[in-house]
C-alpha positions in Angstrom: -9.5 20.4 0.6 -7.6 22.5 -2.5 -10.5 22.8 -4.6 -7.9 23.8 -7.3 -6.1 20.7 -7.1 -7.1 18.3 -10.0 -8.6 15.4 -8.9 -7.6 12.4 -10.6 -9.9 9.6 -8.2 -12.3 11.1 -6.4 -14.2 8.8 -3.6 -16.7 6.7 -6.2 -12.9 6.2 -8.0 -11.3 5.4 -5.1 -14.1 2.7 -4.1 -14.0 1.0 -7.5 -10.2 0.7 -8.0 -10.3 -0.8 -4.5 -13.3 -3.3 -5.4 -11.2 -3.9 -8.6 -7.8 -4.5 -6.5 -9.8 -6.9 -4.3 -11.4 -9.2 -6.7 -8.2 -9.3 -8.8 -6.3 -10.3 -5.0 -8.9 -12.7 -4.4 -8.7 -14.7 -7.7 -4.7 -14.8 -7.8 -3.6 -18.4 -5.7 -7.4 -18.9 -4.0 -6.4 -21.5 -1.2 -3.5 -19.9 0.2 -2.8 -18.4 3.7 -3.3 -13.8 3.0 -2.2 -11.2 4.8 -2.0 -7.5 3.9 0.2 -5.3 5.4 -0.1 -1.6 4.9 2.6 0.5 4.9 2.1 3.1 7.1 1.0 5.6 7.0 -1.4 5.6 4.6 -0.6 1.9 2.9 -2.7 1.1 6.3 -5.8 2.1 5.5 -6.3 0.8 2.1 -4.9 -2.7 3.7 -7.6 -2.6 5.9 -10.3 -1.3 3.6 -9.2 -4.5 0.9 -9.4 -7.1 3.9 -13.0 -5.7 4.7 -13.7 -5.9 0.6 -11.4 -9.6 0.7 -13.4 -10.7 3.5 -17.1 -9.7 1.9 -15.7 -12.0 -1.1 -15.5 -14.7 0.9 -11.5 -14.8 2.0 -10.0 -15.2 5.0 -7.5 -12.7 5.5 -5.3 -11.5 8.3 -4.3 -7.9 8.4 -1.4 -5.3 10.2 0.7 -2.5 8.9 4.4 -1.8 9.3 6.4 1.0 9.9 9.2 0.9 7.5 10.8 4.6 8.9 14.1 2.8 10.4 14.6 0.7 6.9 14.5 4.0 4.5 18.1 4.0 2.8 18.0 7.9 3.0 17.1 8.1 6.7 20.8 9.2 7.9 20.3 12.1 5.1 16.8 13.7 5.9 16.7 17.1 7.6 14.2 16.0 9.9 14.2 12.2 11.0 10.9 10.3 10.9 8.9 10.0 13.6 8.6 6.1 14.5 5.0 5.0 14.4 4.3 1.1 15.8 4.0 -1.5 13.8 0.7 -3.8 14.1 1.6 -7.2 12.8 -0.7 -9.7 15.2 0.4 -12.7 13.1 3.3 -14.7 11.8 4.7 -13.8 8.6 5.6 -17.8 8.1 4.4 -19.6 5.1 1.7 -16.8 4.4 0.8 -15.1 0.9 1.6 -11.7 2.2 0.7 -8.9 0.3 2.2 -5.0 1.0 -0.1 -2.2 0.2 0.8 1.0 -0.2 -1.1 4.2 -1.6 1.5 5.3 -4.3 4.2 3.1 -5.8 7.0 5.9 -7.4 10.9 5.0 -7.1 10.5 1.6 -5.4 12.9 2.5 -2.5 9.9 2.6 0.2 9.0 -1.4 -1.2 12.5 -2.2 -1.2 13.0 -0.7 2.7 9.1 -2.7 3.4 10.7 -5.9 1.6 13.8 -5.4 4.5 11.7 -5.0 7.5 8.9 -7.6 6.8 11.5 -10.3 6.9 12.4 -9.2 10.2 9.2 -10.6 10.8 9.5 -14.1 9.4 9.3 -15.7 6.1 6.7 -15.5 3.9 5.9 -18.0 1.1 5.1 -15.1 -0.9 5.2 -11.4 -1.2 2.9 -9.3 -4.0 2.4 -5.9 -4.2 -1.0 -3.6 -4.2 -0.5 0.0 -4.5 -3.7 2.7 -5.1 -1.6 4.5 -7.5 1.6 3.6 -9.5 3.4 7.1 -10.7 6.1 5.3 -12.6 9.6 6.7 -12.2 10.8 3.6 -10.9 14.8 3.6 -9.2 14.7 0.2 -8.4 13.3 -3.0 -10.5 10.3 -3.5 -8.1 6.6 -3.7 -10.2 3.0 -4.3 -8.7 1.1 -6.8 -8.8 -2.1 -4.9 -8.0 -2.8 -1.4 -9.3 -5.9 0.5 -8.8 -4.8 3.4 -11.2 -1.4 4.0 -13.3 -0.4 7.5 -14.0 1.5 7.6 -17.5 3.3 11.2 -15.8 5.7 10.3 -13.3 6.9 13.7 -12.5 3.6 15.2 -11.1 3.4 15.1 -7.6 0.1 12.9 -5.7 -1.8 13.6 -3.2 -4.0 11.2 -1.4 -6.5 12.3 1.1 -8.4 9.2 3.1 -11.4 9.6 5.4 -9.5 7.9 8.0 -6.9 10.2 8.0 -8.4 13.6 6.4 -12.2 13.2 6.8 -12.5 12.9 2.8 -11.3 10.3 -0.3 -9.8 11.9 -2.9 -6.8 11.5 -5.4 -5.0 14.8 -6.4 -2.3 16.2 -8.6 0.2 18.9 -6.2 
């Protein structure tokens, strides 16, 4: 971990925007069929660590994550291509209240390319969108629906760190 780094959520942070996320999920159109889908590769994780917080409310909520690599609008123009990761979507998209989660919501081209590939997958009633932390900055009109913490600079760069993935939770600037 860059101890210099400025830490803008550190784990207790991280837990409470996600509690907050959850609850504010969970009281938006009660009743209806959810799903989250993370966007991999970190969108994953905080899908799967809402549906555990959904579920603990009392939801039932089906969860998978999507690898979006081959819908990027820029992928032709990157120096190195993606590497292709499997998607995990166990259920049908169909009628559901679908919900995207990602861990930081900047231009909107990432949603837009998520938007593409999960009706590939079917056709949801409705798609919403959780992200940990909206940078602003926005290239395309595409807005959350969930937000766990909004940076009012868009130009710094974010760094999130996840257990899962780096053995620690923690929100950084650089």
């Amino acid at each position: 971990m860059n101890t210099d780094a400025p830490i803008i959520l550190d784990q207790a942070g991280i837990d409470q925007s996600l509690d907050a996320m959850a609850r504010a999920i969970a009281s938006s159109r009660a009743g209806e069929p959810l799903a989250l889908v993370g966007l991999l590769s970190k969108g994953d994780i905080i899908a799967y660590r809402l549906a555990d917080r959904l579920r603990t409310l009392g939801l039932e909520v089906l969860c998978g994550d999507i690898d979006i690599s081959l819908y990027r609008d820029d992928i032709y123009t990157l120096e190195a291509r993606p590497s292709l990761r499997s998607s995990n979507l166990p259920f049908s998209t169909d009628g559901m209240r679908l919900v995207l989660v990602d861990d930081v919501l900047y231009t909107g081209r990432t949603v837009r390319a998520a938007l593409n590939a999960i009706f590939d997958y079917g056709r949801p009633a409705r798609v919403e969108l959780a992200c940990l932390i909206d940078r602003g900055g926005r290239e395309v009109p595409i807005q959350p629906d969930y937000v766990g913490h909004t940076l009012s600079e868009p130009e710094q760069k974010i760094k999130v760190h996840l257990c899962e993935s780096e053995g620690f939770d923690s929100v950084t600037i650089g």
